[in-house]
C-alpha positions in Angstrom: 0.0 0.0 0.0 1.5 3.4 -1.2 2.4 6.3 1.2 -0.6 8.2 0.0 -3.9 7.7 -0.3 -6.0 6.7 -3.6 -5.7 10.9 -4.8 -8.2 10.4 -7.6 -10.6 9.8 -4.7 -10.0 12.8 -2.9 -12.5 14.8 -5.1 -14.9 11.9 -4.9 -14.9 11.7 -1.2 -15.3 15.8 -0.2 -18.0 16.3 -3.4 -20.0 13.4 -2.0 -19.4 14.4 1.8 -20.7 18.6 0.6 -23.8 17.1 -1.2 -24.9 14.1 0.8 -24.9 12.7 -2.2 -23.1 10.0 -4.7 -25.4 11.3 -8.0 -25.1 15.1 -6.8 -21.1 15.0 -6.5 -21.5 12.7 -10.2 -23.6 15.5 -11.6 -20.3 18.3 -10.3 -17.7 15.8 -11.7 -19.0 15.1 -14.4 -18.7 11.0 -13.9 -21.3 8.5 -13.2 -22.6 8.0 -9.5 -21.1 4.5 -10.1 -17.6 6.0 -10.5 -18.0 8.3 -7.4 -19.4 4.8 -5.6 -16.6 3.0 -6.8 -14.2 5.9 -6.1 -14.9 6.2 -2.2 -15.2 2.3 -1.6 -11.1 2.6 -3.3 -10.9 5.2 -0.4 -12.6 3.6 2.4 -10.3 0.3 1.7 -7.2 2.3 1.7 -8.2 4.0 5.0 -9.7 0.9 6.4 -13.0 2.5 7.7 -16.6 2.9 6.1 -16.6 6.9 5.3 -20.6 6.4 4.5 -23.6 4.3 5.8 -25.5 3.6 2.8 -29.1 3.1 2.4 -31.5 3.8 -0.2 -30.9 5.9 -2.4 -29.1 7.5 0.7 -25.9 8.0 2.4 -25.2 9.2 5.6 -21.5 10.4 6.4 -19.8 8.1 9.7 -17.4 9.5 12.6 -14.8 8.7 11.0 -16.2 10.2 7.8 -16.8 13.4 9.4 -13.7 13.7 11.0 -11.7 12.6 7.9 -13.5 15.6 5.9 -12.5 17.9 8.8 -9.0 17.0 8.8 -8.2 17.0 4.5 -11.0 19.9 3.5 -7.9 22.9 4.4 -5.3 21.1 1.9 -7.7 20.3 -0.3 -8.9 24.4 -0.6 -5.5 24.8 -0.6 -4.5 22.8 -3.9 -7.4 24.5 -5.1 -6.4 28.2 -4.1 -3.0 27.3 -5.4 -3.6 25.6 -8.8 -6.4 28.4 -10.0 -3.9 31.4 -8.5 -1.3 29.4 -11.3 -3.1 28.7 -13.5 -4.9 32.3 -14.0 -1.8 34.6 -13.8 -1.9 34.9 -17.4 -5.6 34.7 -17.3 -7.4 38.1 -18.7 -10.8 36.8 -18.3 -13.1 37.8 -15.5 -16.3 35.6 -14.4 -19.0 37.7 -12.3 -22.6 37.1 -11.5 -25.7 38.2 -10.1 -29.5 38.5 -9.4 -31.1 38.1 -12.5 -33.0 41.4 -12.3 -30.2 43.3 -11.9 -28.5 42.2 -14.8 -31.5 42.7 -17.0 -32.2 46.0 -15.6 -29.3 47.4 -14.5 -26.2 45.8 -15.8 -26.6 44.5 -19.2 -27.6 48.4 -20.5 -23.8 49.4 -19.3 -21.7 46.0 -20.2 -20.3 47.2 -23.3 -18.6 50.6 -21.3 -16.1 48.0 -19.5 -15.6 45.8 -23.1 -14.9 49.5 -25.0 -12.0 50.5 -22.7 -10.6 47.5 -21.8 -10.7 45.1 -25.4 -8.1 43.0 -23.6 -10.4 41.0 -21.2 -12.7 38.7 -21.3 -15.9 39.0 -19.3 -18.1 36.1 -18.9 -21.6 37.3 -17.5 -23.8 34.9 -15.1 -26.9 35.3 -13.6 -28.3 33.3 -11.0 -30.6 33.3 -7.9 -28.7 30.8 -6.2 -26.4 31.4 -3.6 -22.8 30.7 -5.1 -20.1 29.4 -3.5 -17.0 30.7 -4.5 -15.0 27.6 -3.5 -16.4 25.4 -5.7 -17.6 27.6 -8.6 -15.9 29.6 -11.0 -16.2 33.1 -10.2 -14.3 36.0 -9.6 -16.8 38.6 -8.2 -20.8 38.8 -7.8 -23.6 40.8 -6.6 -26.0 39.9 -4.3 -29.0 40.8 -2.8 -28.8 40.2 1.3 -27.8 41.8 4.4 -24.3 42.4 3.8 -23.3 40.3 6.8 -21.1 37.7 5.8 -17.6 37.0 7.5 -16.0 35.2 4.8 -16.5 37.9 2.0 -15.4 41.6 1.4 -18.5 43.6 0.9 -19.0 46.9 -1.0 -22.6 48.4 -1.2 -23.7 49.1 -4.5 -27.4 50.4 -3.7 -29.4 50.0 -0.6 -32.7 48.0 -0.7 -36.1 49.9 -1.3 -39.4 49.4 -1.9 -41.5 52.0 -4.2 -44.7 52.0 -6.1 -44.6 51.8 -10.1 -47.0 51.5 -12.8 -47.8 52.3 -16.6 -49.0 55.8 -17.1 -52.0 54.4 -18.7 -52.7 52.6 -15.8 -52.5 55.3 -13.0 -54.8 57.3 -15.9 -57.1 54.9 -16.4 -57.9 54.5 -12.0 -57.0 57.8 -10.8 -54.5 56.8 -9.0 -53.8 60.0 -7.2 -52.5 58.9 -3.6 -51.8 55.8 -1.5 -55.8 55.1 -0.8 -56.7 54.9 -4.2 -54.7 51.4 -4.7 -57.7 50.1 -3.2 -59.2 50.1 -6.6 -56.2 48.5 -8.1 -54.2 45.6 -9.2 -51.1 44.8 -6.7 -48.4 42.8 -8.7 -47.1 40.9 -5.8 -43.1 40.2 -6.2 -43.1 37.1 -3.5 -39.4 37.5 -3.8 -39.6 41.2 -2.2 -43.2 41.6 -0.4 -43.2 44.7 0.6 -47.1 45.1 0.2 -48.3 45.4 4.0 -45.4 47.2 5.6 -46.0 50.1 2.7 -49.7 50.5 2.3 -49.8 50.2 6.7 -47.0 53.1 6.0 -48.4 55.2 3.8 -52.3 54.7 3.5 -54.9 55.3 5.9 -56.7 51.3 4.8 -57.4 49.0 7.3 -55.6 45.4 7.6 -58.9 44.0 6.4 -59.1 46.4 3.4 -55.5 45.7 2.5 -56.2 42.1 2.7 -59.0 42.6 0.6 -56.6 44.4 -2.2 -56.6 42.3 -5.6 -53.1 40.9 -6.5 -51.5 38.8 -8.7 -48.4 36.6 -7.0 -45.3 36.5 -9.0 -42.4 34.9 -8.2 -39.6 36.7 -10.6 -39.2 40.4 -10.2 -38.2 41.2 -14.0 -41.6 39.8 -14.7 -43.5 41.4 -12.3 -42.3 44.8 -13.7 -42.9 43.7 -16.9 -46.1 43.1 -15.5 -46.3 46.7 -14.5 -45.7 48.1 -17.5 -48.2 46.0 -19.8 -50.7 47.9 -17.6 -51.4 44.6 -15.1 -51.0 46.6 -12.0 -49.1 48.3 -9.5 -45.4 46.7 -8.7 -43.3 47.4 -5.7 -39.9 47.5 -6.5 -36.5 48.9 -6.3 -36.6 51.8 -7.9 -32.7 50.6 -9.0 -34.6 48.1 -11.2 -37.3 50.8 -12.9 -34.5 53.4 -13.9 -34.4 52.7 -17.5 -38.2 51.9 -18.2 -39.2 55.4 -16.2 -36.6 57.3 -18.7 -38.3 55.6 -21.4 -41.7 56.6 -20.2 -42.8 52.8 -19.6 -43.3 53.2 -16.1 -44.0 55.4 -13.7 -43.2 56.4 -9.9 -46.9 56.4 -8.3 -45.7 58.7 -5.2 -42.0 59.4 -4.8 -41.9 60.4 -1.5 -43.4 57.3 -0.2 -40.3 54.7 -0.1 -39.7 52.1 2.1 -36.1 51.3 2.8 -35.9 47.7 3.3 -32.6 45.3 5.3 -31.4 44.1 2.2 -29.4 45.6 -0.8 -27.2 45.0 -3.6 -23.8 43.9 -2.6 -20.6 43.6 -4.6 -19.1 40.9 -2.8 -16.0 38.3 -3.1 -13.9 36.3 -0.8 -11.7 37.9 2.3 -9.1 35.2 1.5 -8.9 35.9 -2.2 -6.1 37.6 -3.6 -7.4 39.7 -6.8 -6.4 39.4 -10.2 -5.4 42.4 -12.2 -8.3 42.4 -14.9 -10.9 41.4 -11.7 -9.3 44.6 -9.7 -9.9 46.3 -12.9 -13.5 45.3 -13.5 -14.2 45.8 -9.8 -13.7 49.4 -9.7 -15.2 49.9 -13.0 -18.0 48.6 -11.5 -17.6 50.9 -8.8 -17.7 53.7 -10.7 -20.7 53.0 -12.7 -22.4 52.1 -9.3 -21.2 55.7 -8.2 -24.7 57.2 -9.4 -26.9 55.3 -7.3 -27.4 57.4 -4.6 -25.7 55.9 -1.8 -25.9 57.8 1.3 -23.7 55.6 4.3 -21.9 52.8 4.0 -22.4 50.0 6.4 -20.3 49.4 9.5 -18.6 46.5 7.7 -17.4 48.7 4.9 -16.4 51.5 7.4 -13.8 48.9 8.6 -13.0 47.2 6.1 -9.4 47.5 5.4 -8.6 49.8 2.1 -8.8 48.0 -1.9 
């Protein structure tokens, strides 16, 4: 028996242990969940120990399983860290993603800026819903919509969460949709990703829980589509007025009452790992991205950004 352990099965062993999963850590390998199967019993025989119970259609990790992931996961990140620090020093392309709404609304109107002054790198745009993480996919930066509080990433706000009122102007026309009250009357397009509904009518209208309650809506579980919505005359969205910059300067929408906002916990962050050193062309991109993001209105900065240590 060699001095080290079966490597191949390394990969195997902490994909399957992250997933709970033989078919899962197949599908991120790109193998069969036979090979992964076969892969970890080459592991387990080497070591001696079961690493998983297995049922069906189930595995559960052991003690020694458990502890074995503890002790390898650090030198495993590390042959990753290393190997992608290598293998991208000459590396001019930069991987970012984020919400999907913000890229259609936001981002994909200003991509061709950062392409125009620097022809050199490649960008390679993502969007995605899903939390990423960046240990195991391939990205160099992304935004996301949260809290900001995460220890294990740097954090930059881009624009702080709120919540305002929009709709075609044939539509506020059409109702007389003159102040809060009057949305009694009208369609609420419901973005179940952001509902906002209660906490701004309860703000900003004199209706009773019952009448707001009683308020016709239409659920809808993607916010491009519920301001799409909004500006096919369905209704009245709430959304971040971030997201309705471009269809307001093209007259599409419309901000019902702009001095009734609600500023809500989460916003856009620009976020990527604390243990990451920064590529060139992704330090690049980054404050590009910055600077674009400059017009947004931000007013503070959070208390992590006020200590975190300078770019």
């Amino acid at each position: 028996m060699g001095s080290y352990p079966p490597l191949k099965s390394l990969p195997a062993f902490e994909a399957s242990m992250r997933l709970k999963s033989f078919a899962l850590a197949a599908d991120e390998l790109n193998v069969t969940p036979g090979a992964v199967g076969q892969q970890i019993r080459k592991l387990e025989d080497w070591l001696g120990v079961e690493l998983f119970t297995r049922t069906v259609r189930q595995i559960t990790p052991t003690a020694d399983g458990l502890a074995y992931a503890a002790r390898i996961a650090p030198a495993l990140q590390q042959i990753r860290d290393a190997s992608h620090q290598l293998r991208d020093q000459s590396n001019h392309a930069v991987r970012f993603v984020m919400p999907p709404s913000f890229a259609a609304k936001w981002f994909s109107k200003r991509m061709s800026r950062f392409l125009i002054a620097h022809p050199e790198t490649s960008l390679h745009v993502g969007s995605s819903s899903v939390l990423l993480d960046f240990d195991h996919d391939p990205v160099d930066l992304a935004v996301r919509y949260f809290d900001g509080v995460d220890e294990s990433l740097e954090t930059i706000l881009l624009y702080q969460g709120q919540a305002a009122a929009f709709c075609a102007p044939s539509y506020r026309d059409g109702l007389g949709l003159d102040r809060p009250d009057d949305l009694a009357q009208a369609t609420l397009l419901n973005d179940i990703l952001h509902p906002w509904w209660e906490e701004w009518l309860g703000r900003f209208s004199t209706l009773t829980a019952p009448d707001i309650r009683g308020i016709k809506r239409v659920e809808i579980d993607q916010t491009s589509m519920a301001i799409e919505a909004a500006i096919h005359g369905q209704g009245v969205v709430l959304a971040n007025p971030l997201l309705a910059e471009e269809d307001i300067s093209e007259g599409k929408l419309i901000h019902l009452f702009p001095d009734q906002v609600v500023k809500v916990p989460s916003g856009y962050y620009l976020v990527w790992p604390k243990n990451r050193d920064l590529r060139a062309p992704v330090k690049e991109f980054r404050d590009w991205l910055l600077a674009e993001a400059s017009d947004l209105g931000i007013k503070e900065q959070t208390p992590a950004e006020r200590s975190r240590p300078g770019l």
